[in-house]
C-alpha positions as MATLAB code, in Angstrom:
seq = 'XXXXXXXXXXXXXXXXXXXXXXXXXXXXXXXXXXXXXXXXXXXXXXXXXXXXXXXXXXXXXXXXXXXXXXXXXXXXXXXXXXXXXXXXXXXXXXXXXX';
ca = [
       0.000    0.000    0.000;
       1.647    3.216   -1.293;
       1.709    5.894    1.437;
       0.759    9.742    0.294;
       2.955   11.941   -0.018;
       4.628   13.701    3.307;
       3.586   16.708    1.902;
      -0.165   15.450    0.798;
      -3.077   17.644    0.733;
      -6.221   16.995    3.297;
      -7.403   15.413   -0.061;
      -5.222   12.716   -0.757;
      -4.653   11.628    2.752;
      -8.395   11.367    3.168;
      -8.574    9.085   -0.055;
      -5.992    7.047    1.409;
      -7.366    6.156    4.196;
     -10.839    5.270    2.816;
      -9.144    3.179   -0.086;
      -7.053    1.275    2.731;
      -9.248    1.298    5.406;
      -9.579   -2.476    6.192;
      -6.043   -2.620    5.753;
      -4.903   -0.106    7.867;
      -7.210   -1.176   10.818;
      -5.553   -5.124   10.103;
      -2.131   -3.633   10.170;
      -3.422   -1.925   13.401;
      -4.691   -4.997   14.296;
      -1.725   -6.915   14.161;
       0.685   -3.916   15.163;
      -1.379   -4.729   18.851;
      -1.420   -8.771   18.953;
       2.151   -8.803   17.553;
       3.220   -6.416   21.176;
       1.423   -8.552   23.219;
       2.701  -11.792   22.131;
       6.105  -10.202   22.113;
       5.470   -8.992   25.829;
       3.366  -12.188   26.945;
       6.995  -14.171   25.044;
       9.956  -12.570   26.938;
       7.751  -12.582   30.412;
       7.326  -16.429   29.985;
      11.130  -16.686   29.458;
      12.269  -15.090   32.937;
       9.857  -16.494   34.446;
      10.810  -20.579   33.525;
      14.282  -18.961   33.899;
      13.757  -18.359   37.642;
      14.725  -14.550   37.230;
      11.388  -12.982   37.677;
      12.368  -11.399   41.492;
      15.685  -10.346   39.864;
      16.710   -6.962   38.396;
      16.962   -8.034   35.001;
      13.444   -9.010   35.714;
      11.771   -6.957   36.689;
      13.940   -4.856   33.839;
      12.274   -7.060   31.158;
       9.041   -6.097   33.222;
       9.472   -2.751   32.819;
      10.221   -2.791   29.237;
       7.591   -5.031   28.375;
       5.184   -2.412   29.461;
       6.074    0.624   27.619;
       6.313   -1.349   24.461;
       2.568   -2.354   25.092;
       1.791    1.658   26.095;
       3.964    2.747   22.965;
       1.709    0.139   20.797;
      -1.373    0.783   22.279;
      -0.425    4.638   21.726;
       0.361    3.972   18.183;
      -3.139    1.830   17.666;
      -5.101    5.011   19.018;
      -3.786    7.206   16.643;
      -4.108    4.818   13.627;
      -7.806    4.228   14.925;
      -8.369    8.267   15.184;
      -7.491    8.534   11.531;
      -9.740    5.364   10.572;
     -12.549    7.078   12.333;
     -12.656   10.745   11.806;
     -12.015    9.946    7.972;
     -15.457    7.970    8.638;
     -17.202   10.199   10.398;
     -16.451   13.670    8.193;
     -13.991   15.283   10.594;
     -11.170   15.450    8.037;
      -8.743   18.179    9.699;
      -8.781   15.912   12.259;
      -7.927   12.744   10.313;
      -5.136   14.854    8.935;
      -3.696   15.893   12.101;
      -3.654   12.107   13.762;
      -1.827   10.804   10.674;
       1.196   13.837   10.547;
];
């Protein structure tokens, strides 16, 4: 899926995302499931590993979390631009995709 322009006009980007919208919600879609299996993977490995009490631990913890809030973040705006493309509110589509 080509991507408009960085320098597209309210226009384009709003034809983008109503061309691609089932595939930009999959890729959303995915983007979440993939962070959480990621998260749910390395957890599961400290743990069988004995570590979970441990700094490096509770390190992985840590890091396992803002990767899910960064994701989760990331999904939110993706959504916003899904919906107010939807829904009319195109300056707003525009400003969640820049």
């Amino acid at each position: 899926m080509p991507l408009p322009a960085p320098k597209a006009t309210m226009e384009q980007s709003i034809s983008f995302g109503k061309k691609y919208h089932y595939s930009i919600l999959s890729d959303a879609w995915l983007l979440q499931i993939g962070s959480l299996l990621s998260m749910i993977f390395a957890l599961a490995l400290v743990h069988l590993a004995g570590r979970a009490n441990s700094f490096a631990g509770k390190l992985v913890l840590s890091a396992s979390t803002v990767i899910i809030v960064l994701s989760l973040a990331e999904g939110t705006f993706i959504n916003a631009v899904v919906q107010a493309a939807d829904n009319g509110h195109y300056p707003g589509s525009v400003t969640s995709f820049q």
